[in-house]
N, CA and C of each residue as an Amber inpcrd file, in Angstrom:
protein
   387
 -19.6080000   6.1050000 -14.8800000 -19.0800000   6.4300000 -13.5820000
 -19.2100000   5.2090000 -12.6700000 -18.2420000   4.8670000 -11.9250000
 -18.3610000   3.6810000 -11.2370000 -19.0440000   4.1350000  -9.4850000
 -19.1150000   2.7550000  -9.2870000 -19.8940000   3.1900000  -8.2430000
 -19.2500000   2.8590000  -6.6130000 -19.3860000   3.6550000  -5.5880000
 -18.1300000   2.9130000  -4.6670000 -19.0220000   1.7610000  -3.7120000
 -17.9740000   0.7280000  -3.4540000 -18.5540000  -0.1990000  -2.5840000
 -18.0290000  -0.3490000  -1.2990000 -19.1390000  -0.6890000  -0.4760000
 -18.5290000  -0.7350000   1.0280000 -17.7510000  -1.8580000   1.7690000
 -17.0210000  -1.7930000   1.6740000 -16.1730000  -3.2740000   2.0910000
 -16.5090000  -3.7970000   3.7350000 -16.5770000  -4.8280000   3.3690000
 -16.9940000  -5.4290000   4.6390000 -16.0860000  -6.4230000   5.7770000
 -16.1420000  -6.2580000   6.7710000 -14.7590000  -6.1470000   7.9570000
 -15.0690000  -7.8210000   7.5220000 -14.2060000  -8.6040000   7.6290000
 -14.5850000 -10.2090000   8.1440000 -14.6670000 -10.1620000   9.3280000
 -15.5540000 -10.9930000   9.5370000 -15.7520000 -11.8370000  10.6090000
 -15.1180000 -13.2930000  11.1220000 -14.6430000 -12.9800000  12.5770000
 -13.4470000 -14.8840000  12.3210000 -14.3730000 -15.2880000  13.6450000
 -14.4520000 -16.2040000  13.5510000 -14.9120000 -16.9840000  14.8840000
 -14.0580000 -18.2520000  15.9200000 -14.0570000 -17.3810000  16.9600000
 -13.0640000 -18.2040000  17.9470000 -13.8000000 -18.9120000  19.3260000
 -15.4170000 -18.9720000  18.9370000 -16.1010000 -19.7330000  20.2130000
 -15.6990000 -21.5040000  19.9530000 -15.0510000 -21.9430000  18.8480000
 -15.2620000 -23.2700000  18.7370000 -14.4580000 -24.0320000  19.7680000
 -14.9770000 -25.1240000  20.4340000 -14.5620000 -25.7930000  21.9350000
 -12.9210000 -26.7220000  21.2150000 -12.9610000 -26.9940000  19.9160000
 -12.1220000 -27.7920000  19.8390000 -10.6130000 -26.6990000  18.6180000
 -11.1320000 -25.6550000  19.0440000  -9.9230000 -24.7560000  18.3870000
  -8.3110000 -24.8170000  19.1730000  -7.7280000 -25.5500000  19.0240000
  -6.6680000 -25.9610000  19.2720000  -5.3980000 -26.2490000  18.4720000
  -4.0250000 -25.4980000  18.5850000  -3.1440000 -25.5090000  17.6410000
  -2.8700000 -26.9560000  17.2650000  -2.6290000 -26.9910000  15.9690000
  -2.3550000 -28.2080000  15.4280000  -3.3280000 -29.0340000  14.6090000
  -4.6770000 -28.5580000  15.3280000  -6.1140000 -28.9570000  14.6080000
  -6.0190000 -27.9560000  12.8730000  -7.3970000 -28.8540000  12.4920000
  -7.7230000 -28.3970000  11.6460000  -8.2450000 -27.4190000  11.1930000
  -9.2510000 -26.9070000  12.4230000  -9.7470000 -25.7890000  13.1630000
  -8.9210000 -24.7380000  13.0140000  -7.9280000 -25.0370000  13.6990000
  -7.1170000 -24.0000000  14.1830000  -6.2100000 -23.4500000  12.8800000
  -5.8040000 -24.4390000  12.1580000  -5.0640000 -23.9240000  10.7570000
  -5.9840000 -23.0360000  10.0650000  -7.2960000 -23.8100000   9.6710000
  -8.5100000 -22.6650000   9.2580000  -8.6670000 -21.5330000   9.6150000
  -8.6120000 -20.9440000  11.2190000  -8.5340000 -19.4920000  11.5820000
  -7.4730000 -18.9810000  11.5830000  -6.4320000 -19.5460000  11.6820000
  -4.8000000 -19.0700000  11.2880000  -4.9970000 -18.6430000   9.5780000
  -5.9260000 -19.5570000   8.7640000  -5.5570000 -18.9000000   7.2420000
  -6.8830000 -17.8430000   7.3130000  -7.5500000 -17.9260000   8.1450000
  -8.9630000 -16.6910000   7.6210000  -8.0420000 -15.5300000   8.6020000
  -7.8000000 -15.3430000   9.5220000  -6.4990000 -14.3450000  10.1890000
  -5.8260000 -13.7080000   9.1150000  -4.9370000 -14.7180000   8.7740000
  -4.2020000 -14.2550000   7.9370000  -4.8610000 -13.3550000   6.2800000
  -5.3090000 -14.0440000   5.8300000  -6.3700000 -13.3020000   4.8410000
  -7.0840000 -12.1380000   5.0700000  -7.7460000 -12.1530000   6.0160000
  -8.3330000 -10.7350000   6.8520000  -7.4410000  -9.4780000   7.0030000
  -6.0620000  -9.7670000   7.7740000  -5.2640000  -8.5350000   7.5030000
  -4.5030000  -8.4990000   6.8200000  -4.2290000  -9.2580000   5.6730000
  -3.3920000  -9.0230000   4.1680000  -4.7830000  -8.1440000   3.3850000
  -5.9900000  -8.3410000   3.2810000  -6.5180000  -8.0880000   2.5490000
  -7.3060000  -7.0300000   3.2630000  -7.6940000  -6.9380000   4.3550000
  -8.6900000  -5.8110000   5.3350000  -7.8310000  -5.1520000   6.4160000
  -6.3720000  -5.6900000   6.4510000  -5.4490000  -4.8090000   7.6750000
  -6.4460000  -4.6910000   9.4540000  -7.7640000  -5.8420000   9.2890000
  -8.3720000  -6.0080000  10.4700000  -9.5850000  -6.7160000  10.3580000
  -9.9930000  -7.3990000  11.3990000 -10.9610000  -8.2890000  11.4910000
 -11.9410000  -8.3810000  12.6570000 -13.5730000  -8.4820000  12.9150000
 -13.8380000  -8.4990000  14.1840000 -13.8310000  -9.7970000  14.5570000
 -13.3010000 -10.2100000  16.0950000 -13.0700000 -11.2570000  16.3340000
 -14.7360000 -11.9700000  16.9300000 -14.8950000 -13.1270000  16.6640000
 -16.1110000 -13.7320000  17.7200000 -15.7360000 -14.1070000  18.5830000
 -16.1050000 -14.3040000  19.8300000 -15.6820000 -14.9100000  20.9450000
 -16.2580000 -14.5830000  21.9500000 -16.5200000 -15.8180000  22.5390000
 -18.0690000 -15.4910000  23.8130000 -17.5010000 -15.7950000  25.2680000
 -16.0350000 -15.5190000  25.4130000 -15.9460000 -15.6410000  26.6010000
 -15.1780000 -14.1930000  27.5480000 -15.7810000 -13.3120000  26.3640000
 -15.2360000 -11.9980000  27.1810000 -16.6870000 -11.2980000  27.5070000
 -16.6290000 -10.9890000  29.0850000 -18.2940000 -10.3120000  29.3790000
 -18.4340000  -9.0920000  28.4480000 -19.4190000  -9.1200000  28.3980000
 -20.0990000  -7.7600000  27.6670000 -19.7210000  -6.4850000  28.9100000
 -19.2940000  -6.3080000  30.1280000 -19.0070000  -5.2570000  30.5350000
 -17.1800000  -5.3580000  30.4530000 -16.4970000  -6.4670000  30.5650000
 -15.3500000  -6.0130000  30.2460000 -15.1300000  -5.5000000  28.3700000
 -15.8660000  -5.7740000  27.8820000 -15.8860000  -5.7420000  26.6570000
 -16.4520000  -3.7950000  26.6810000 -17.0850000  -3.5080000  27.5540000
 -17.6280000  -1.9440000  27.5870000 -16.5040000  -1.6930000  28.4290000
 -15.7060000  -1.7040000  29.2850000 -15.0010000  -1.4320000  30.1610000
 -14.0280000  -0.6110000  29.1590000 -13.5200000  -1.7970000  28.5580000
 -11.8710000  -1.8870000  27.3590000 -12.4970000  -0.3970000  26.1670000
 -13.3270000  -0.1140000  25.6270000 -13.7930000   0.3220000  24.6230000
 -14.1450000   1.6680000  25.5340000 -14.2600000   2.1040000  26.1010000
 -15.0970000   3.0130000  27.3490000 -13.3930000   3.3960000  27.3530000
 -12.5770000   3.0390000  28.1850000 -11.1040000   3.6640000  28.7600000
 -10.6470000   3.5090000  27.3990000 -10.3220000   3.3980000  25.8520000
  -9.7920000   3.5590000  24.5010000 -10.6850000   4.8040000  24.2280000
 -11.7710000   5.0800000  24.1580000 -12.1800000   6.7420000  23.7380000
 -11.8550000   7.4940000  24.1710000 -11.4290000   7.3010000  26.1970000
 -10.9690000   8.1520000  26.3750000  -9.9420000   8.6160000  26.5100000
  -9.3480000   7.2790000  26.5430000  -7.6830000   7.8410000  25.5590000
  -7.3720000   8.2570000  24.2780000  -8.0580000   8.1110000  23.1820000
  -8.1150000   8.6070000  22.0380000  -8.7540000   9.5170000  22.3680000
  -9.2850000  10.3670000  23.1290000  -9.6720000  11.7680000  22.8000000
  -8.5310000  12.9080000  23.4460000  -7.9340000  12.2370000  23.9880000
  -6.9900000  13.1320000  24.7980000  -5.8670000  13.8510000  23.6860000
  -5.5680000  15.0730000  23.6940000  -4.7230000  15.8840000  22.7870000
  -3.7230000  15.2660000  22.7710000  -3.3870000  15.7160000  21.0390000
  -2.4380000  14.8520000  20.7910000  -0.5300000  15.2020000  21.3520000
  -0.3690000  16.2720000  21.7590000   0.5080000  16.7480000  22.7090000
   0.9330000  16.0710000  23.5910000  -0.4110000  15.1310000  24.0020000
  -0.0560000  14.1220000  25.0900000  -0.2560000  13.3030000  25.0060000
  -1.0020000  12.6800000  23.7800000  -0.6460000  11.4440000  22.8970000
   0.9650000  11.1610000  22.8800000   1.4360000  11.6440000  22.3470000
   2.8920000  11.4510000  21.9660000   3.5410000  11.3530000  23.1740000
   3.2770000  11.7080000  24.3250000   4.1300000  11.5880000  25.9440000
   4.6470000   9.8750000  25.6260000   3.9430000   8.9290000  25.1710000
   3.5640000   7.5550000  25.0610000   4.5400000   7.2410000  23.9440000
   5.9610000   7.5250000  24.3750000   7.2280000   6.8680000  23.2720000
   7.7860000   5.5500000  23.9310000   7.7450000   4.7030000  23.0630000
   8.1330000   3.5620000  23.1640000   8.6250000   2.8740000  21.9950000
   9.4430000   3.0890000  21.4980000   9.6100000   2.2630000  19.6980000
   8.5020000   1.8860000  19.6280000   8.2790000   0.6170000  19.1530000
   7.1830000   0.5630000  18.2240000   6.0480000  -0.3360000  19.1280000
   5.8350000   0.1860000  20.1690000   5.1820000   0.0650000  21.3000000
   4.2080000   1.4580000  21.8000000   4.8300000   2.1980000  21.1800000
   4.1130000   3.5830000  21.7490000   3.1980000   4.2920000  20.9580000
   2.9320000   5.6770000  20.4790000   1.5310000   6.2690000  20.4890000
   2.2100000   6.4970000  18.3580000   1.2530000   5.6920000  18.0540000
   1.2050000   5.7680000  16.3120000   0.2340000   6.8150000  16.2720000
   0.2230000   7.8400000  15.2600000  -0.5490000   8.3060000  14.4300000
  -0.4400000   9.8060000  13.8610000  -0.9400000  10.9280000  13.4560000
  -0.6440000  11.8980000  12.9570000   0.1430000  11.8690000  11.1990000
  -0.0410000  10.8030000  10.7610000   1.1200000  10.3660000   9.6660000
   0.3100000  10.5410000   8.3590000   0.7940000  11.6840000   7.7570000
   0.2150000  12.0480000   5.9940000  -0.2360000  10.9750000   5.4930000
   0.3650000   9.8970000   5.4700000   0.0920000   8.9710000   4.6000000
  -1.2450000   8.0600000   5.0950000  -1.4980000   8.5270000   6.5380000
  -2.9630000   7.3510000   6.9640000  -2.7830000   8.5040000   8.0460000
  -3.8710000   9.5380000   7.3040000  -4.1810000  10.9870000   8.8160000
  -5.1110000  10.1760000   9.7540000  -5.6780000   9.0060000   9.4360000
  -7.2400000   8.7640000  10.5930000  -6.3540000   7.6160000  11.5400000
  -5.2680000   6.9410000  11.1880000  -4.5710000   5.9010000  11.8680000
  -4.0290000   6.4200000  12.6610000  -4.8010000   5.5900000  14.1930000
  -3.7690000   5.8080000  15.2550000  -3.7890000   4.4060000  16.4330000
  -2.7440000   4.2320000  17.0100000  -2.6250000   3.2610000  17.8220000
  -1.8440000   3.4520000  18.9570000  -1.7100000   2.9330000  20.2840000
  -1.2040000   2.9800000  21.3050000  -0.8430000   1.5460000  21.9410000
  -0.2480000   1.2460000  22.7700000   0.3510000  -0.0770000  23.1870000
   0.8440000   0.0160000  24.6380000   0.6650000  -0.8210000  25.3890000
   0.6640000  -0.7740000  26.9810000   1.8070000  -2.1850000  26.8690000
   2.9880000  -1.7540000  27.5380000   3.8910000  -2.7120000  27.2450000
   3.2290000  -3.6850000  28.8760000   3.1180000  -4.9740000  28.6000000
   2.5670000  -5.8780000  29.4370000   1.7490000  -5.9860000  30.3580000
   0.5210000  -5.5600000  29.9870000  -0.5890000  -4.7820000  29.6350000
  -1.2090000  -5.3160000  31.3450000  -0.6550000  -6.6050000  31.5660000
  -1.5050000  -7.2340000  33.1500000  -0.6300000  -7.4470000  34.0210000
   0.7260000  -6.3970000  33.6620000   1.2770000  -6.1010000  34.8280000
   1.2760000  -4.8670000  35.8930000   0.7180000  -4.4420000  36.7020000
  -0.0300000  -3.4990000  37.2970000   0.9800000  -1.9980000  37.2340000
   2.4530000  -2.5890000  37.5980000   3.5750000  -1.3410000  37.2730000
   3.6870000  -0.9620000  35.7830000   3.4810000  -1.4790000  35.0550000
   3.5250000  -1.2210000  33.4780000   2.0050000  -0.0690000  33.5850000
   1.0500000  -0.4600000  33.6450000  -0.3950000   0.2410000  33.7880000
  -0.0970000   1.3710000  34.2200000   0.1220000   1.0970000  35.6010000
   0.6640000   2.2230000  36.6120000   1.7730000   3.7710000  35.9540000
   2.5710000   2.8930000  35.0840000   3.4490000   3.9860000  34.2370000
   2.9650000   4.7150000  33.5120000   2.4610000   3.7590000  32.3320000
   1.6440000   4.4150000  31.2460000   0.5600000   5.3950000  32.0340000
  -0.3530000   5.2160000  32.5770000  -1.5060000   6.1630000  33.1970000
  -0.7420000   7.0670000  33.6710000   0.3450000   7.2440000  34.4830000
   1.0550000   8.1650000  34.6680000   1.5700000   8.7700000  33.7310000
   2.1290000   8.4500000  32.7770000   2.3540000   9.3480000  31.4600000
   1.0080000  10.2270000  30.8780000   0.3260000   9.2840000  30.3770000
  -1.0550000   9.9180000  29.9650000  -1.8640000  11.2760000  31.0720000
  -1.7590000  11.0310000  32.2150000  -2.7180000  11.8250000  32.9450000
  -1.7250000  11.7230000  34.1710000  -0.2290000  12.5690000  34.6850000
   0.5030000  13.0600000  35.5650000  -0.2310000  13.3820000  36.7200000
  -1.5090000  13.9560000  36.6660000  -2.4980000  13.4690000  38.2850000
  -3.5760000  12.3590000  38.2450000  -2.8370000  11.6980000  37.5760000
  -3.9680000  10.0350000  37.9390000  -5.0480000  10.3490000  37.0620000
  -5.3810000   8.9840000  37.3960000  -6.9000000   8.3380000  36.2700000
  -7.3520000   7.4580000  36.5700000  -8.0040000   6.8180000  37.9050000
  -8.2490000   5.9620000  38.2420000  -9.6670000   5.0350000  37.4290000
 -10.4550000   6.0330000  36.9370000 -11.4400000   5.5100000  36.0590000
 -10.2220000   4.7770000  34.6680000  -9.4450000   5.8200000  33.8840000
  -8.6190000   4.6420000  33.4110000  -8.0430000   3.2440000  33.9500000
  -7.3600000   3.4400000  34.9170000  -6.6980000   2.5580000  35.3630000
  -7.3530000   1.1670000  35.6340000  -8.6760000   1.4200000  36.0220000
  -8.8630000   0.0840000  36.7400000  -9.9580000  -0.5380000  35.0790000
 -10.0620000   0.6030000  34.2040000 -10.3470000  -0.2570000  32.9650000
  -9.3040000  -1.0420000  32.3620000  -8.8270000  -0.1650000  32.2590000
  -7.0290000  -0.7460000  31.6010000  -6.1940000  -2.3340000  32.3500000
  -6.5440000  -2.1060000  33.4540000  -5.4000000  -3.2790000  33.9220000
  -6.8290000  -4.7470000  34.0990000  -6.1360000  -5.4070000  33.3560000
  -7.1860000  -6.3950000  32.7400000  -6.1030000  -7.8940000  33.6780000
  -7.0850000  -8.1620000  34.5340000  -6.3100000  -9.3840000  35.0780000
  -7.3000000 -10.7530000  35.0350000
């Protein structure tokens, strides 16, 4: 009987000062990128210049949009911009997309779709300037 193994997310690292397109650097995380979601479909990124509360902020307003019924999940149509998931083939996959995400009327829409009497605890997680 075989035995199952736990696969492990890669890790890419983007604190380096001289990561710049065209470098050598930069081709290197372009091919570990690329490898990561051909082979893991995702990767956690490193990078030390996002605070640890916008970093709780972003993750804090995503639960509580992923917990919201899926009735009103789906309000969020946009071709292939809008609310993924419910799909036989990957039941746990789901995704959502804020079309131009740090423009305050785009925010402003979407939160209005999602929650028709406001969400200001969303909102001011969400609009990332």
């Amino acid at each position: 009987m075989g035995s199952l193994t736990v696969a492990k997310i890669p890790v890419i690292d983007f604190t380096s000062d001289d990561l710049k397109p065209g470098t050598s650097s930069w081709v290197s995380v372009c091919r570990e990128i690329c490898s990561a979601l051909e082979e893991h479909g995702c990767f956690l990124a490193k990078y030390n210049k996002v605070s640890s509360q916008l970093n709780e902020a972003i993750f804090d307003v995503s639960e509580e949009l992923f917990h919201l019924p899926t009735d009103v999940k789906i309000r969020n149509i946009n071709g292939f911009l809008g609310y993924h998931g419910q799909l036989p083939a990957r039941p746990l996959y789901e995704s959502f997309a804020i079309d131009y995400v740090t423009a305050k009327e785009q925010v402003d829409k979407f939160t209005n779709i999602m929650w028709p009497s406001g969400n200001n605890h969303f909102w001011d997680g969400a609009m990332i300037e």
